[in-house]
C-alpha positions as CSV (number, residue, x, y, z in Angstrom):
1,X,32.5,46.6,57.7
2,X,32.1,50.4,56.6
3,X,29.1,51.9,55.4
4,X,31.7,53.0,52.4
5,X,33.3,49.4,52.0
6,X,32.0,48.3,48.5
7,X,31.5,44.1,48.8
8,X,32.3,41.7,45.8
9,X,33.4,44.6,44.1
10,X,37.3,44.6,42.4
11,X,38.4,47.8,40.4
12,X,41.1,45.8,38.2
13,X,44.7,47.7,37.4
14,X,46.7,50.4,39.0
15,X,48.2,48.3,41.0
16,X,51.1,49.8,43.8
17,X,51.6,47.1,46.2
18,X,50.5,43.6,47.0
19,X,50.4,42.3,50.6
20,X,49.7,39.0,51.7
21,X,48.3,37.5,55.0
22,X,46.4,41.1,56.3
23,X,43.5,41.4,58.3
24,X,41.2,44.4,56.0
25,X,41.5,46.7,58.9
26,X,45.4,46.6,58.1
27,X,44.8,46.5,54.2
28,X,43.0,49.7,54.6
29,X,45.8,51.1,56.8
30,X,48.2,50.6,54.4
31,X,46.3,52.2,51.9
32,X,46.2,55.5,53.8
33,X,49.8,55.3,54.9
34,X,50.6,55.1,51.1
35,X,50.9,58.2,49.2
36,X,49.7,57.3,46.2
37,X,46.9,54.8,47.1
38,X,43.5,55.7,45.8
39,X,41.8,52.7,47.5
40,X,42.7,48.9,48.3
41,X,41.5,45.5,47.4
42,X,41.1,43.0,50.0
43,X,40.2,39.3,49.3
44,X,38.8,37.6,52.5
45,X,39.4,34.2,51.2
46,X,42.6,34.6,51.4
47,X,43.6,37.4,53.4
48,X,45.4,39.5,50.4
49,X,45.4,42.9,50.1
50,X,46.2,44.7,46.3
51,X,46.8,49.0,46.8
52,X,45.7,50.4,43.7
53,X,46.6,54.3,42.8
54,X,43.1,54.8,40.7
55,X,39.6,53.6,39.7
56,X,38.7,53.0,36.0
57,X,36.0,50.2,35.6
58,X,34.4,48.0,38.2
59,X,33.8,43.9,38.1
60,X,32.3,41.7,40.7
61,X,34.4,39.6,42.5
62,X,33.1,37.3,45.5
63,X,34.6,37.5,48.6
64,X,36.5,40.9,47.6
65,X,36.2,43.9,49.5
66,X,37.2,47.4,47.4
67,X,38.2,50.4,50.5
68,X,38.3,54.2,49.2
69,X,41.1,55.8,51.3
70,X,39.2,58.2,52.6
71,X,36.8,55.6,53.5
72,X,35.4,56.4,57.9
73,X,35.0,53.0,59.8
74,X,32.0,52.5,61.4
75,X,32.8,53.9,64.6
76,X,32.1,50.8,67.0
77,X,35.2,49.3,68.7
78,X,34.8,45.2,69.1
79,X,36.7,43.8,72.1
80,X,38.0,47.3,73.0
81,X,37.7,49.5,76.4
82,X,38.6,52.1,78.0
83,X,39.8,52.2,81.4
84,X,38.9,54.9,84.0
85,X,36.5,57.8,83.4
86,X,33.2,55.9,84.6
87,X,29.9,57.8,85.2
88,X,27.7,54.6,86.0
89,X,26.0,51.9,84.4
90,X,23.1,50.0,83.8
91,X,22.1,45.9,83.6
92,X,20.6,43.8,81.4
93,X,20.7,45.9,78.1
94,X,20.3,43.8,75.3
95,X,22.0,45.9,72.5
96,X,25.1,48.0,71.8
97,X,22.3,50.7,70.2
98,X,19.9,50.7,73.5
99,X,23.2,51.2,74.9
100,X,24.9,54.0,73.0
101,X,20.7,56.0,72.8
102,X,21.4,55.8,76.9
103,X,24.4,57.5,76.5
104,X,22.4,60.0,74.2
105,X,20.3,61.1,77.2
106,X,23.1,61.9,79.6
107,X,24.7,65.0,78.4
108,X,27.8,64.5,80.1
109,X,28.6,60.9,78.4
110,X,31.1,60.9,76.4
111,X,31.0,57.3,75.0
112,X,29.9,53.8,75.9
113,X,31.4,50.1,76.8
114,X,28.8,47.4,76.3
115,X,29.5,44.0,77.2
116,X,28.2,41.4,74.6
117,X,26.7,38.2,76.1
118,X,29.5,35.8,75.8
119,X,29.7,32.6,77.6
120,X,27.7,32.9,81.2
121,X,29.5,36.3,81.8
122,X,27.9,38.1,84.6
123,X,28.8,41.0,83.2
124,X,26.9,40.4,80.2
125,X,24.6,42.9,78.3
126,X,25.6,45.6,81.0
127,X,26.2,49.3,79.5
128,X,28.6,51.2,81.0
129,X,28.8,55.2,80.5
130,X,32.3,57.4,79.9
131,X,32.9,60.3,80.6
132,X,35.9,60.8,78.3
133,X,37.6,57.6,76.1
134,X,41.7,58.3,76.3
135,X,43.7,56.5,73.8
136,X,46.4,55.9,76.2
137,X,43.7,54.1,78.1
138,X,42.8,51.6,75.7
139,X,42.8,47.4,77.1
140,X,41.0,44.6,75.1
141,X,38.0,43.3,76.7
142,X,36.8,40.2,75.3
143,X,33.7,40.6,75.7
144,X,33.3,44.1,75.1
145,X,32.4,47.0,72.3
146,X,32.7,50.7,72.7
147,X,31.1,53.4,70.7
148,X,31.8,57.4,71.1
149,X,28.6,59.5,71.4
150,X,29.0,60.8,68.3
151,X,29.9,59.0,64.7
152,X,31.9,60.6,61.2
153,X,30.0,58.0,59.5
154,X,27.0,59.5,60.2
155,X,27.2,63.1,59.4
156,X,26.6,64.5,56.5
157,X,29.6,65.9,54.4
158,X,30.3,68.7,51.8
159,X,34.0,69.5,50.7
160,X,35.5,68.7,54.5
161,X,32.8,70.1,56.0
162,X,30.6,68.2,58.4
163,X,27.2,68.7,59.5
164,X,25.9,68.6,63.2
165,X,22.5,70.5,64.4
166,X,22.6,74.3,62.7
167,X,26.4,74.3,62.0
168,X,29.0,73.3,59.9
169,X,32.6,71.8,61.4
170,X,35.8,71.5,59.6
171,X,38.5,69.5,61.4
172,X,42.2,70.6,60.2
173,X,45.5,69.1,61.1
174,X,47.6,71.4,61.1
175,X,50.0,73.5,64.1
176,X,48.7,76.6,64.9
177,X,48.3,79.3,67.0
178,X,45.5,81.3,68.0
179,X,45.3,84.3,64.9
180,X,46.8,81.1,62.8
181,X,43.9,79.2,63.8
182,X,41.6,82.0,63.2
183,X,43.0,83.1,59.4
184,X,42.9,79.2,58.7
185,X,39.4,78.6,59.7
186,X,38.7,81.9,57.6
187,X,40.3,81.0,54.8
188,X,37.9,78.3,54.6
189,X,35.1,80.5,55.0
190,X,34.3,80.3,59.1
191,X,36.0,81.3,62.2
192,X,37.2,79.2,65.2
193,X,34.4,77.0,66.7
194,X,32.3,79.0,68.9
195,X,31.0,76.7,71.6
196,X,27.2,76.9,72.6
197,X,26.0,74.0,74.5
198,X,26.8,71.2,75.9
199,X,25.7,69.0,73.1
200,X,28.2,70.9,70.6
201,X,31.1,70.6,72.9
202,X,30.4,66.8,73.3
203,X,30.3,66.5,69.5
204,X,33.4,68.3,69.0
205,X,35.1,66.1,71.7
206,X,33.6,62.7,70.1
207,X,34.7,63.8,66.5
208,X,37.9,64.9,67.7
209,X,38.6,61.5,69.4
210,X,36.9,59.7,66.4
211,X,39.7,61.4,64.0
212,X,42.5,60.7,66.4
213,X,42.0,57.2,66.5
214,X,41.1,56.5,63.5
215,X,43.4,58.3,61.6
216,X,46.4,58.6,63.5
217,X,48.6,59.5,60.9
218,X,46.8,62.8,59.5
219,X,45.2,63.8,63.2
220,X,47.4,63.6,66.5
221,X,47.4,65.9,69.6
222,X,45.2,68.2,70.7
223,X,42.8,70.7,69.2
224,X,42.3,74.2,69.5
225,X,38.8,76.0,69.6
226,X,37.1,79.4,69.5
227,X,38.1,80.1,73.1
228,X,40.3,82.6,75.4
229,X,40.7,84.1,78.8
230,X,40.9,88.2,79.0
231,X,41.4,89.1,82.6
232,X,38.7,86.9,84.4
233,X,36.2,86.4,81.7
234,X,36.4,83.4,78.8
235,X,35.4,84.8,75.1
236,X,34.1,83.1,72.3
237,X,35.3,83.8,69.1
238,X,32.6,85.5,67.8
239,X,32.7,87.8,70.7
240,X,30.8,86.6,73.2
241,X,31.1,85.8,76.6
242,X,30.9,81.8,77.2
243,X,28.0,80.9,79.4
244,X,30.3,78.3,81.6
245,X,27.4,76.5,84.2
246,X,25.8,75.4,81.3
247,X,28.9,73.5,79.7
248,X,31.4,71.4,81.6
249,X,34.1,72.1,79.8
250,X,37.6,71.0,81.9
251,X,39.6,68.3,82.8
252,X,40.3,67.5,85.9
253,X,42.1,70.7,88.0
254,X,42.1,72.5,85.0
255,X,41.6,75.6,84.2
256,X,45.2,75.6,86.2
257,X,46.6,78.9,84.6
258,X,47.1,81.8,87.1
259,X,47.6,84.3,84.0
260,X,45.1,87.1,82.7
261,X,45.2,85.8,79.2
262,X,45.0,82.4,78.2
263,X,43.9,79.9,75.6
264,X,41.8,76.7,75.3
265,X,42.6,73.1,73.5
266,X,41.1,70.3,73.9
267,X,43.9,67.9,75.6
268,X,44.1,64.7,74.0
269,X,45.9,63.6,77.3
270,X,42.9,63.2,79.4
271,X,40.4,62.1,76.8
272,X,39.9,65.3,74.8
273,X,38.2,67.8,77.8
274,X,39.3,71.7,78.2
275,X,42.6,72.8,78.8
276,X,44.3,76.5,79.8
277,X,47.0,76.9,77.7
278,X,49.3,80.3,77.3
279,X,49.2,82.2,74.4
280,X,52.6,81.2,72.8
281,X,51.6,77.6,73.1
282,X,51.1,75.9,69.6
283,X,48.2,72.8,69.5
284,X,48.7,70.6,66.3
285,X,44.8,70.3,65.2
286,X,42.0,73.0,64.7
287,X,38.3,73.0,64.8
288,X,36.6,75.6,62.4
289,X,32.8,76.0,62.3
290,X,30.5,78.0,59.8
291,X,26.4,78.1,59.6
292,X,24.7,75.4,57.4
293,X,22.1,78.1,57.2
């Protein structure tokens, strides 16, 4: 259940679509796959789902369940993992939270797996760290829960804009290419995100992942970021020159590119880590930043 989920809560009329025999994860689905839906109703007596197209007044309703659109899932996975990527692990952890605030203290982890005492697992309460979580990686595991280092639900949010440390981030799905990306972002009132540690280039990975998996059908693909090659040096977009050993930026082989002047996305192919691209190439999402100062 979301923080945003309101519980034994129906908002009566407007009604689009009934559906019958849903899970509420798929009820809100639906909702965001309809154009019109404002939010959904979801009975969990009897697994029904109603899409409404507004709000007017509220009533209670036991065992309903009323889902804004918009609405960002907690961002735990139950019984999901992510294959490959491992950067260790430790035993006997007792909690997915003692698990994910390990994660927090290793600045290359991108996520966690916990395993959940079930049965007389061996395995159980052991916390594994990622170094990247790929969609195309995804298996169930029974026993297991993920989390990404970094959570939507979390942040604090003004008009698209989210909150992390001293900056504001605006995630925008929409094909672009480097001066697109740039006159979007500015439109918006910021530039291309301008990467300064570690810790910001894990939160843009984490939120970038969050969106694509979440909402697949408004984020897909990669993203591009503040970020180019001129002859052997890599700029930022507000002009400076990025400070490399202190952020591990790439994927695996990469950067691959032999040419003087090249781009950066982060690849959604190999769990959302830095890419070379060429300056023609078009990435289908867009990270902006501006100061919360």
């Amino acid at each position: 259940e979301s923080h945003c989920v309101q519980k034994d809560v129906v908002y009566p009329e407007h009604v689009l679509e009934e559906l019958e025999d849903v899970s509420i994860e798929e009820c809100h689905e639906a909702c965001q796959n309809h154009p019109n839906c404002d939010h959904a109703s979801f009975s969990s007596e009897d697994d029904d789902c109603i899409l409404r197209h507004k709000k007017t007044y509220s009533t209670q309703a036991p065992d309903y369940y009323s889902i804004p659109k918009d609405c960002i899932p907690r961002c735990s996975m139950d019984t999901v993992d992510f294959a490959y990527y491992d950067i260790g692990g430790v035993n006997n952890i007792d909690s997915l939270e003692d698990c994910h605030a390990l994660c927090l203290e290793r600045p290359n982890c991108f996520g966690v797996v916990w395993a959940k005492p079930w049965l007389d697992l061996q395995e159980a309460k052991t916390c594994w760290f990622k170094s990247a979580f790929r969609i195309g990686s995804i298996r169930e595991l029974v026993f297991g829960i993920s989390k990404p280092r970094h959570c939507l639900h979390s942040l604090e949010q003004t008009d698209g804009w989210y909150r992390f440390q001293d900056k504001n981030y605006m995630f925008i799905a929409q094909t672009n290419l480097y001066e697109t990306g740039m006159a979007i972002c500015k439109s918006h009132g910021g530039q291309l995100v301008s990467l300064e540690s570690q810790e910001e280039y894990m939160f843009v990975r984490t939120i970038a992942f969050t969106l694509n998996y979440h909402r697949p059908n408004e984020f897909s693909g990669s993203y591009r970021l503040g970020l180019y090659k001129n002859d052997s040096a890599w700029t930022l977009s507000n002009g400076q020159t990025l400070n490399q050993p202190q952020i591990n930026l790439w994927c695996p082989n990469e950067p691959s590119s032999s040419l003087s002047y090249t781009h950066f996305q982060l690849w959604n192919g190999n769990g959302f880590c830095g890419d070379d691209i060429t300056s023609v190439h078009i990435t289908e999402n867009l990270v902006c930043e501006a100061s919360s100062k």
